[in-house]
C-alpha angles and dihedrals in degrees: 000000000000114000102199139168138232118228102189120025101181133067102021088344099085090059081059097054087040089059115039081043091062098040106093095203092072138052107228098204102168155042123197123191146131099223114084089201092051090053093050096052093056090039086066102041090049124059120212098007119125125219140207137178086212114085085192092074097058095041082055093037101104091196093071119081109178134026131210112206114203103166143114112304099241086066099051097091097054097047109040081046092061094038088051086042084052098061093253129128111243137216108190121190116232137315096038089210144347096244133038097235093057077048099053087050100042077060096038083056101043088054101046084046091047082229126152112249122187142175119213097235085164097190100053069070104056115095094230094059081049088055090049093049092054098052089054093046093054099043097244094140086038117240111351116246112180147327138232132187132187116197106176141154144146097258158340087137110192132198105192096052132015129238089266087071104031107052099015098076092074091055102044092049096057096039096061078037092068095022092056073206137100117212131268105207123001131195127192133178129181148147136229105230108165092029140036120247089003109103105219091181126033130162114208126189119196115192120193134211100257095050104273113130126194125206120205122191109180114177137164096179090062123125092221132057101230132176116168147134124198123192121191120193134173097278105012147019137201142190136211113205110180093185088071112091098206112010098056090155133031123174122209122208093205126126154149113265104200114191114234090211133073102262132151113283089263108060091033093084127035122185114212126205122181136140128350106215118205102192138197104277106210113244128236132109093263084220087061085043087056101036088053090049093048085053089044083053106053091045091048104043084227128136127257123241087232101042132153091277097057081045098059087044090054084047101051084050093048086047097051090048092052091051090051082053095062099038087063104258087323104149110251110207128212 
């Protein structure tokens, strides 16, 4: 049984320390935050579990052997390096790091340890993305053209990271997940509205080398919440909302007919229209999904989906958009 440790029980971290308190294939041991509310309130919900405010106890505690790390981003780095230096397997939230060189380390030392690491690109995890996936991987859509997601919402405005990097990951991720493919060239353009040097829309394009381009719009100054992803291949397309509540995925059997032979304008092309299928989305809370795969993981000595290497290829993506930011819109090649 793995006996592990939360770094960070507010915010999204609390869905950590739900979960891993509730899975009865792991020993949940400790609870790390700097919030001494925050660390009462889970004193009292679980039973048995100790709490700190020092990170530095768990990271020396040798009964834990793995550590979930659920802060802010600019102290991912530091954290998951001293939990990897330590000998524990280690689950960082997105984005794994703020540059691609910590990245590149953080993977160097997983691999010399023979540690797990692993990037909480929660949505490689969600069973809609996986339905997507297949049908791609089948061929059902054809051969797959491009991508676009939208990712939008009014706040929550933040003032360490723009929206780029706070909402972007998710995207990202799923888009090299379906792709199997990093970029060749992104460009990325956005304003900061609300304040001043933090970018609250930006529009991002990633064009890859055989031809698929993705399309990426984060906002957090957007009348609409919005959470969708649309793929459009050769003889069908489909779309993932996530705001919908029952009707996840729809496929559309709609497509472009384009005639071999050397025939009038009007007969070269063809648009065809047919059924729209709404199909059975499996069920399952896609952060369970991931907490029971990093423990998998661990007992197994397997690699994660989502492991340190799919987290430096999200970040090198995440670091050449912000370079095109602030070239004003230049592609920025990989």
């Amino acid at each position: 049984m793995v006996t592990l440790a939360v770094i960070g029980g507010g915010g999204w971290g609390k869905n950590h320390v739900r979960n891993f308190y509730e899975i009865q294939t792991c020993r949940l041991k400790t609870i790390c935050d700097l919030n001494e509310k925050t660390l009462a309130a889970h004193k009292a919900a679980c039973k048995g579990v100790e709490v700190t405010t020092k990170s530095d106890e768990i990271i020396a505690d040798p009964e834990v052997g793995a550590v979930v790390i659920a802060t802010d981003a600019p102290s991912h780095y530091k954290l998951a390096r001293q939990a990897l230096d330590a000998g524990k397997h280690v689950f960082v939230e997105k984005p794994m790091t703020l540059s691609p060189a910590d990245a590149e380390d953080l993977v160097r030392r997983a691999d010399a340890g023979k540690r797990v690491l692993m990037v909480g690109h929660l949505l490689e995890y969600h069973p809609c993305v996986l339905q997507l996936k297949d049908l791609v991987d089948k061929g059902q859509l054809g051969a797959l053209r491009y991508v676009y997601c939208q990712r939008l919402n009014l706040g929550v405005v933040r003032k360490d990271e723009n929206a780029w990097w706070s909402l972007a990951p998710h995207d990202v991720s799923i888009i090299l997940f379906i792709f199997q493919a990093e970029p060749v060239s992104v460009t990325a353009q956005g304003q900061a509205y609300l304040r001043q040097g933090v970018e609250d829309v930006v529009f991002a394009q990633l064009k890859f080398a055989d031809g698929r381009m993705a399309h990426i719009h984060v906002s957090w100054f957007d009348p609409h919440k919005v959470r969708k992803v649309t793929l459009v291949g050769s003889d069908k397309m489909a779309t993932f909302d996530d705001m919908d509540a029952s009707e996840k995925i729809r496929i559309y059997d709609k497509g472009v007919n384009v005639s071999g032979s050397v025939v009038g304008y009007d007969q070269a092309i063809s648009i065809r229209s047919g059924d729209i299928l709404i199909p059975r989305t499996p069920a399952g809370e896609p952060l369970r999904i991931e907490c029971l795969h990093f423990l998998e993981c661990i007992e197994k000595g397997t690699t994660p989906r989502s492991d340190g290497r799919d987290g430096l290829r999200v970040v090198r993506v995440l670091d050449a958009a912000t370079r095109s930011l602030k070239a004003g819109g230049a592609p920025v090649n990989l």
